[in-house]
C-alpha positions as CSV (number, residue, x, y, z in Angstrom):
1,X,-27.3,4.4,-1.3
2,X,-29.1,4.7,2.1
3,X,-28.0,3.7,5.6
4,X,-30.2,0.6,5.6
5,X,-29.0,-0.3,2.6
6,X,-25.7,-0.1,3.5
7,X,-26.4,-1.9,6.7
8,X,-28.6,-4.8,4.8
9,X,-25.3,-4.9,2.6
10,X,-23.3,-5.2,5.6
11,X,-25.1,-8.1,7.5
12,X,-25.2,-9.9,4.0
13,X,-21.3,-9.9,3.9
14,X,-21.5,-11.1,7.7
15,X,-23.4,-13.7,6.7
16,X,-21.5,-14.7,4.0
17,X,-18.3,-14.7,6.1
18,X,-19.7,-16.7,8.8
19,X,-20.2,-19.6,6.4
20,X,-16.8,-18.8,5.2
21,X,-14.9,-18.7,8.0
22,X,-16.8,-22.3,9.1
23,X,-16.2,-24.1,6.2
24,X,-12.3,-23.1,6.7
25,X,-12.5,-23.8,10.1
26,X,-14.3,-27.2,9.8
27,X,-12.1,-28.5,6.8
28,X,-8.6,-27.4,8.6
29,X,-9.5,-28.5,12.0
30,X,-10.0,-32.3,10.8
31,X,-7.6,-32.2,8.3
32,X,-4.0,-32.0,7.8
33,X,-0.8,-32.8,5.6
34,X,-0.8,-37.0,6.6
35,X,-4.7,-37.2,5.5
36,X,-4.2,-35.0,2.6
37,X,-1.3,-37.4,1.0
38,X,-3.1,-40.6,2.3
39,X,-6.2,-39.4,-0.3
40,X,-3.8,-38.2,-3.2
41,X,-0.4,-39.6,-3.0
42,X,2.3,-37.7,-4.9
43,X,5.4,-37.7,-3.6
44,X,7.7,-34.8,-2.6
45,X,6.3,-32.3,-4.8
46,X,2.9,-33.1,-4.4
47,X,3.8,-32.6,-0.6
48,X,5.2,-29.3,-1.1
49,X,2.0,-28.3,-3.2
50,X,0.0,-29.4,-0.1
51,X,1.7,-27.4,1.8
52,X,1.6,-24.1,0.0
53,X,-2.2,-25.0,-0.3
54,X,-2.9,-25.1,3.0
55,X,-0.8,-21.8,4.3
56,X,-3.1,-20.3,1.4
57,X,-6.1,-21.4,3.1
58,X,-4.6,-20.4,6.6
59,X,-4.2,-16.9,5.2
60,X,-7.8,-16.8,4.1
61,X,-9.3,-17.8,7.2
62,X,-7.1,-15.1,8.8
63,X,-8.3,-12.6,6.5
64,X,-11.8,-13.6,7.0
65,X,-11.9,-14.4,10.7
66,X,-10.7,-10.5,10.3
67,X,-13.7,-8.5,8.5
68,X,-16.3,-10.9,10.2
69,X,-15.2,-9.3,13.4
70,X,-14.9,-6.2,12.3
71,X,-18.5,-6.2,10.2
72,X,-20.2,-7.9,13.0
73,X,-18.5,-4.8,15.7
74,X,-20.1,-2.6,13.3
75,X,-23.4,-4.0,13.3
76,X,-23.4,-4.2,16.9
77,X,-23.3,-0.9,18.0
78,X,-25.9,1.5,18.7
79,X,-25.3,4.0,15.9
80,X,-24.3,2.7,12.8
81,X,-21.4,4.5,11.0
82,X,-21.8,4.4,7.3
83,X,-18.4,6.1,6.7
84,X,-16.5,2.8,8.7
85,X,-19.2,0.3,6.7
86,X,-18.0,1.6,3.7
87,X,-14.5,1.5,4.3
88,X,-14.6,-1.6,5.7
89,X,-16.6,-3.3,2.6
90,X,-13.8,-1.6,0.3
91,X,-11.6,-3.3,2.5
92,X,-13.1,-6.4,2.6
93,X,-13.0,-6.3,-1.7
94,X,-8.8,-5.8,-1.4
95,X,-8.2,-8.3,1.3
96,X,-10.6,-11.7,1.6
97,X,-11.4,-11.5,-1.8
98,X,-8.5,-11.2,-3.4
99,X,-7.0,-13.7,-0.9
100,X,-9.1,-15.9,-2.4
101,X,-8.5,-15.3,-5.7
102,X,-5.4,-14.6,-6.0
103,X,-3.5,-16.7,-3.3
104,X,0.0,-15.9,-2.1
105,X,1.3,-19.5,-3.7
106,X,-0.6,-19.6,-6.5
107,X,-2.0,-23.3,-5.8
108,X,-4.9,-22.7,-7.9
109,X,-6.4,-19.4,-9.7
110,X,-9.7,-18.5,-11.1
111,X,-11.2,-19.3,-14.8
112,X,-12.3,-16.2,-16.0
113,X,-14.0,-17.5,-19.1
114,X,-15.7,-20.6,-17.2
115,X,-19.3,-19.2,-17.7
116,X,-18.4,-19.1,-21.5
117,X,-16.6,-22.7,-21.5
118,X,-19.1,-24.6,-19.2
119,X,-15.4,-25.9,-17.1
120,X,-15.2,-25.4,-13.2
121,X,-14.0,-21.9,-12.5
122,X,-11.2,-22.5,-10.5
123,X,-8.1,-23.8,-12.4
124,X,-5.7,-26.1,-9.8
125,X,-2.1,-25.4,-10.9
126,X,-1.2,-29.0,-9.1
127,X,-3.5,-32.1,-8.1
128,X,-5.3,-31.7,-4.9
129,X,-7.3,-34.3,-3.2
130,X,-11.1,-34.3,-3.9
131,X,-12.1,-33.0,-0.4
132,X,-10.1,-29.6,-0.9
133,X,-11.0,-29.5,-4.6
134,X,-14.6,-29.6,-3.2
135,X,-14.2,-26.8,-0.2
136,X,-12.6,-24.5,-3.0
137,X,-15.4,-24.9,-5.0
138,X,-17.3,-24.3,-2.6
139,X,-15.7,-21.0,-1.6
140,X,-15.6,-20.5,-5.0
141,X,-19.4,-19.9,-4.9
142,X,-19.4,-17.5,-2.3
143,X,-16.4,-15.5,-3.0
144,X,-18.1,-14.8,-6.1
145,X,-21.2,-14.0,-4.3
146,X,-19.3,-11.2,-1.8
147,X,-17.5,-9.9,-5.5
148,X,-20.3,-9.2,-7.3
149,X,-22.5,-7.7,-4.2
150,X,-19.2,-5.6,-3.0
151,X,-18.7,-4.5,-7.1
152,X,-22.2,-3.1,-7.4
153,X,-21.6,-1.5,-4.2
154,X,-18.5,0.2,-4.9
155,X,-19.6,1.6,-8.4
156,X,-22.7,2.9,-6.6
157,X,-21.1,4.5,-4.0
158,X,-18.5,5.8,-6.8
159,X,-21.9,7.5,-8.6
160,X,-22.9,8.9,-5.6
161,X,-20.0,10.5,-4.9
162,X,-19.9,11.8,-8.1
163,X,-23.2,13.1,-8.6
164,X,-22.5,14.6,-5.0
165,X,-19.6,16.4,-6.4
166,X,-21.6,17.6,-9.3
167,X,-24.3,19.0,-7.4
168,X,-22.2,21.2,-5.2
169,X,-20.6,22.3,-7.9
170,X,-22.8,23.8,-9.4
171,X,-24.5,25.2,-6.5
């Protein structure tokens, strides 16, 4: 893969995080625990499940605020290190992305078979309101997104490294 490519790559996952890391911001900002049980009232365990939910989503934005900064300082400067791009896009794969799928108190996880059963791909392990059902959906979309762009980038980068090492040796 060239350096622009790597670069274009990159600024994509900046982007991505930037709507990220807005949507978290924008939904957590102007909401908390009180509004969430005024729109789905539960009780005390549907309390507790509100509150795992939104330390999950605290970690994420974390996590996020995170590799935006550090994408977007790569970007920035004058000479553009593919050696930190691509650690940092590996990074980015076994941090904000599994943070998303795979949060710390499992309040929902991901349908791997939704694009075979036509049902929502994340599964809620509890009943969350209808505004954070909707934000993890959305998410949902772009998390996806940064997977699939960050898995065809780490398989080619694992060919090139390959056919690399098969060219020297036989040389």
């Amino acid at each position: 893969m060239s350096v622009e490519q790597t670069k274009d790559r990159c600024r994509l996952i900046r982007d991505k995080l930037r709507n990220v890391n807005q949507l978290l911001e924008d939904y957590l900002n102007h909401t908390h625990l009180g509004i969430l049980l005024d729109e789905e009232p539960g009780g005390e365990e549907q309390e507790m499940y509100l509150k795992e939910f939104l330390s999950d989503l605290r970690h994420l934005s974390v996590s996020c605020e995170l590799r935006y900064e550090k994408v977007s300082l790569l970007l920035r400067r004058a000479h553009f290190n593919e050696e930190s791009a691509e650690r940092i896009l590996k990074e980015m794969v076994h941090t904000s992305i599994h943070h998303f799928f795979y949060p710390k108190n499992e309040v929902y996880e991901e349908d791997s078979r939704c694009s075979y059963t036509n049902r929502d791909p994340i599964q809620f392990r509890g009943n969350p309101p209808s505004s954070l059902k909707r934000l993890v959906i959305r998410l949902s979309a772009i998390f996806v997104e940064l997977r699939e762009e960050l898995e065809c980038y780490e398989q080619d980068t694992h060919t090139r490294i390959q056919w690399q090492g098969a060219r020297l040796s036989t040389s």
